[in-house]
SERO-4910 file (N, C-alpha, C, O; in steps of 0.05 Angstrom, whole numbers):
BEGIN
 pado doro    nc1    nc2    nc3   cac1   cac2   cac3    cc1    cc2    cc3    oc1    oc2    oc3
  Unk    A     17    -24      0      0      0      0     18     25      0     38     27     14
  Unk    A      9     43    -16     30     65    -10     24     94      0      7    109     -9
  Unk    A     39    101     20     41    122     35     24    145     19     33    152     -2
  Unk    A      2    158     27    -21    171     25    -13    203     39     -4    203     62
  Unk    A    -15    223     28     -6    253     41    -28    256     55    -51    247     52
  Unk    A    -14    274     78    -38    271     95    -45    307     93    -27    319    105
  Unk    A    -64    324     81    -54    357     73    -59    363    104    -65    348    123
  Unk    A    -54    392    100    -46    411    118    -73    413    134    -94    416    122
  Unk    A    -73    412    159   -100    415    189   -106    390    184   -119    387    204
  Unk    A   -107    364    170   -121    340    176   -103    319    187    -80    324    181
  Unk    A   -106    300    199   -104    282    213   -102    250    211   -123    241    201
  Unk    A    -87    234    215   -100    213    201   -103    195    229    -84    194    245
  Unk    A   -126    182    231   -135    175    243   -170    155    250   -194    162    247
  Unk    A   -159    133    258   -181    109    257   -187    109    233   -210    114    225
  Unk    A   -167    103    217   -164     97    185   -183    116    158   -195    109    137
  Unk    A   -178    148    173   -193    166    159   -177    188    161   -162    194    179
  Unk    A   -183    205    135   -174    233    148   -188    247    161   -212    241    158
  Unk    A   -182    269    182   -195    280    199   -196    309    200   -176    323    202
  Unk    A   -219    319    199   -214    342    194   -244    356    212   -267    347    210
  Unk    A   -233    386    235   -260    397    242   -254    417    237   -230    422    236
  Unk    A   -279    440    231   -288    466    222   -296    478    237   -312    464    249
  Unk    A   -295    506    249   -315    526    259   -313    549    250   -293    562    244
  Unk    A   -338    555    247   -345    572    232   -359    600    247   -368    589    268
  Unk    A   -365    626    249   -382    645    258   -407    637    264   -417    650    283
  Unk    A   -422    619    255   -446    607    257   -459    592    237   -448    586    216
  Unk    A   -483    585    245   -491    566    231   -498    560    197   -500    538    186
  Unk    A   -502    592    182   -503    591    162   -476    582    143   -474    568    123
  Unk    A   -458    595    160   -433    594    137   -426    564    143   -413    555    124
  Unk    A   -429    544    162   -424    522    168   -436    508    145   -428    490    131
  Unk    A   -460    524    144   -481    503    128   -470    509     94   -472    490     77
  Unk    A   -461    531     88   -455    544     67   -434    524     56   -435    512     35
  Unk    A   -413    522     76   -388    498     70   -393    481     66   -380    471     48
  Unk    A   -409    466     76   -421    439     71   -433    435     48   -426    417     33
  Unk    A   -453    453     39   -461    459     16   -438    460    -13   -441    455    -37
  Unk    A   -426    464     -3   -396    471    -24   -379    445    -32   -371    438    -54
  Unk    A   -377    435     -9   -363    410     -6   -371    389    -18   -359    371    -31
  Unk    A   -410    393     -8   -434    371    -27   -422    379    -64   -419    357    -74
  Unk    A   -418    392    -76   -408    399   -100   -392    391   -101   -397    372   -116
  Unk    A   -367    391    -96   -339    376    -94   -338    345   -103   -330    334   -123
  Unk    A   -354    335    -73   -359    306    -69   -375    295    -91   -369    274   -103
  Unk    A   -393    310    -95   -408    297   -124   -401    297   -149   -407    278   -163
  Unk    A   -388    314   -157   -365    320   -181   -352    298   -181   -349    285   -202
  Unk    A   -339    287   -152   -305    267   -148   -335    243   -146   -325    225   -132
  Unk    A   -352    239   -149   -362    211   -135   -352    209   -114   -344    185   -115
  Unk    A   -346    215    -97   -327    204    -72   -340    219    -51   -332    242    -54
  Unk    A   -364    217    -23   -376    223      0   -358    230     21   -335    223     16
  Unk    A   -359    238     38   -346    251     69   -372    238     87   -397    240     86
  Unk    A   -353    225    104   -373    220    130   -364    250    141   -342    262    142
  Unk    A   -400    260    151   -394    284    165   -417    288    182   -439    278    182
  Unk    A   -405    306    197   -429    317    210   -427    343    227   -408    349    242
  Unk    A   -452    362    220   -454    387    231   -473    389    260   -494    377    264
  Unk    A   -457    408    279   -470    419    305   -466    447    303   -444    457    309
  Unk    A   -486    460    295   -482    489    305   -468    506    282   -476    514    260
  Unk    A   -447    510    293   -424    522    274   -401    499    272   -378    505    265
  Unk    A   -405    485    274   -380    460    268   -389    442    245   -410    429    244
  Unk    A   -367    445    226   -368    417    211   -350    393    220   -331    403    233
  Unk    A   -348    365    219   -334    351    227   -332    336    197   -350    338    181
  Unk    A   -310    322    192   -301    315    169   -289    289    178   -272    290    197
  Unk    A   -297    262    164   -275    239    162   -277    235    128   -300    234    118
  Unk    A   -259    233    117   -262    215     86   -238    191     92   -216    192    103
  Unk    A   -256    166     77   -244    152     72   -245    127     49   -266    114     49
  Unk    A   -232    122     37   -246    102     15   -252     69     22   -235     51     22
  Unk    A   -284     66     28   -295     47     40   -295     24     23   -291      3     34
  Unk    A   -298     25     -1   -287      9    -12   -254     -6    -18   -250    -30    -22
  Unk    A   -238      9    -17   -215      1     -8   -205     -2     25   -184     -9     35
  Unk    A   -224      5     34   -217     -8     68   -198     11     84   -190      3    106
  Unk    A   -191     35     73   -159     47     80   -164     70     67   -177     71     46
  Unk    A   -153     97     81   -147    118     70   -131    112     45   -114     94     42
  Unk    A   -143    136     22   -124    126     -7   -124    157     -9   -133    174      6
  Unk    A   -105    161    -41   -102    190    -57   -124    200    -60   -125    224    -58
  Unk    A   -149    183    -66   -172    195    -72   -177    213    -45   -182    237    -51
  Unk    A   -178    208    -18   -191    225      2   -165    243      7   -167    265     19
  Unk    A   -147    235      1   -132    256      3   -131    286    -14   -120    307     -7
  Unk    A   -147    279    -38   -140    300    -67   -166    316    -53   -165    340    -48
  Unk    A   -193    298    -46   -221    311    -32   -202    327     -7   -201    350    -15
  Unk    A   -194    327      6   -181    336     36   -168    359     26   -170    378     41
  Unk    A   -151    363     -5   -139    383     -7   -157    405    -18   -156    428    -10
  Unk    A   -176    396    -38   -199    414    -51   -220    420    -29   -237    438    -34
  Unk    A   -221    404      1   -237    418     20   -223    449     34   -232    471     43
  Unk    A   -196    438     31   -179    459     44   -182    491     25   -185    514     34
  Unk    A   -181    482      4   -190    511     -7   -211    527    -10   -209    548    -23
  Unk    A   -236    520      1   -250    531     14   -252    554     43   -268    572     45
  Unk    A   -232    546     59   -220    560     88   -203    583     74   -190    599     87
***
């Protein structure tokens, strides 16, 4: 298997990247998410996530391959340019 970049603020961890958001409140939380839903659907490729408030919480990982891959990593870098 080969060594996977892990980008800049995410995490790797319980075989996902990891990544949390806060935001001013709840719209722009929801605004990001909204953004990201575009991303993800473009790549075929989903984010387990979930929003409280002003937080987004972020894991991607490719479930079909069982293991973080390039794919959630390339999603992790195109989430980053959003911030």
């Amino acid at each position: 298997m080969s060594q996977v970049i892990v980008p800049n603020g995410w995490r790797h961890e319980d075989n996902a990247l990891r990544r949390e958001f806060t935001f001013t409140n709840f719209k722009e939380a929801f605004a990001f998410m909204a953004s990201i839903a575009e991303m993800a659907e473009a790549a075929d490729h989903h984010p387990d996530w979930s929003n409280s408030y002003n937080t987004v919480t972020i894991a991607l990982t490719s479930h079909d391959k069982g293991c973080v891959t390039q794919r959630d990593s390339s999603l992790a870098e195109q989430i980053n340019t959003l911030v």
